[in-house]
C-alpha positions as CSV (number, residue, x, y, z in Angstrom):
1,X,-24.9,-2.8,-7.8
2,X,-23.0,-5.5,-5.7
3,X,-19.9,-4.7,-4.6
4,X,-16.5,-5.6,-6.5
5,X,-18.3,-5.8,-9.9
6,X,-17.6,-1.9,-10.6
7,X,-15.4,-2.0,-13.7
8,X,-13.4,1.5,-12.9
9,X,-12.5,2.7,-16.3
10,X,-10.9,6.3,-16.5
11,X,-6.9,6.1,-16.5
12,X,-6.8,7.5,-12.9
13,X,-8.5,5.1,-10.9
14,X,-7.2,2.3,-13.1
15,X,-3.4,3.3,-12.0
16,X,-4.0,3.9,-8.5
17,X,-5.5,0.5,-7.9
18,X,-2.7,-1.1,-10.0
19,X,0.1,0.2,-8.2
20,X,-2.2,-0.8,-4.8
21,X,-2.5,-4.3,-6.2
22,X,1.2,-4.4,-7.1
23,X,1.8,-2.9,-3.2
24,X,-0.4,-5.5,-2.4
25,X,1.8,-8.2,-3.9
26,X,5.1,-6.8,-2.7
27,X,3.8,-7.0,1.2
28,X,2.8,-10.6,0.2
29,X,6.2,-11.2,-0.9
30,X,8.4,-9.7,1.5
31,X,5.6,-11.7,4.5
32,X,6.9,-14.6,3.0
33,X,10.4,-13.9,2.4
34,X,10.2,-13.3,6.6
35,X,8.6,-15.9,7.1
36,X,11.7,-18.1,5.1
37,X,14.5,-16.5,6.6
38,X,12.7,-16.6,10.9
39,X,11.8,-20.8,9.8
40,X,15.9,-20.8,8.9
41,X,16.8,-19.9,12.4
42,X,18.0,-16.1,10.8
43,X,17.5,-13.2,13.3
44,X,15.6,-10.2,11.8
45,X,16.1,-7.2,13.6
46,X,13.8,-4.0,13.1
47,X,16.1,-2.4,10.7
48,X,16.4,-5.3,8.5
49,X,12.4,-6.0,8.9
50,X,12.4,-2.1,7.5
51,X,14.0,-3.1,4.4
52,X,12.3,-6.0,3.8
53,X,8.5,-5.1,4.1
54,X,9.4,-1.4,2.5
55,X,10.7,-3.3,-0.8
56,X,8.0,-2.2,-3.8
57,X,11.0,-4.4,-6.4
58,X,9.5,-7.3,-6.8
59,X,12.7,-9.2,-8.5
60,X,14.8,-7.6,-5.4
61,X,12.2,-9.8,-3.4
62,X,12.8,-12.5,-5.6
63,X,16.6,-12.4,-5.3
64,X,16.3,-12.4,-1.5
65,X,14.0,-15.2,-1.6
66,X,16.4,-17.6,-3.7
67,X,19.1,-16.5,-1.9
68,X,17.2,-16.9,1.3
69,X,16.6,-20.8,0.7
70,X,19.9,-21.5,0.9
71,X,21.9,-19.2,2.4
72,X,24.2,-19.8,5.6
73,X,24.3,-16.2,7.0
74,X,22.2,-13.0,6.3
75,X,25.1,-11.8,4.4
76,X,24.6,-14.2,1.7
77,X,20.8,-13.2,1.4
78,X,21.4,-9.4,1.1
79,X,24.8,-8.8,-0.6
């Protein structure tokens, strides 16, 4: 058997690696939103970075990512 052609089937494995795929995503996401709002010239500090990459709400993300494009001050992006 090669790996990654395993097709898991009981309910259990198939919601653990759902919400790890969905995890998955969110880190992607909140990377990027970082990534947006450093290129802006915004200054991230560690507790802010917390509540970024700790966000599993993947329209929160969103929101902040909109907001994030155009925003003037941090305020803007998480008010």
């Amino acid at each position: 058997m090669q790996a990654g052609t395993y097709e898991w089937k009981s309910d259990f494995a198939l919601k653990h690696i759902a919400e790890g795929e969905a995890r998955g995503e969110a880190g992607g996401e909140a990377k990027l939103l970082l990534t947006v709002l450093e290129t802006r010239g915004f200054t991230i500090d560690d507790d802010l970075r917390e509540r970024i990459t700790t966000c599993q709400d993947h329209e929160q993300l969103h929101t902040w990512a909109r907001r994030a494009a155009t925003a003037e001050s941090l305020d803007e992006v998480f008010t």
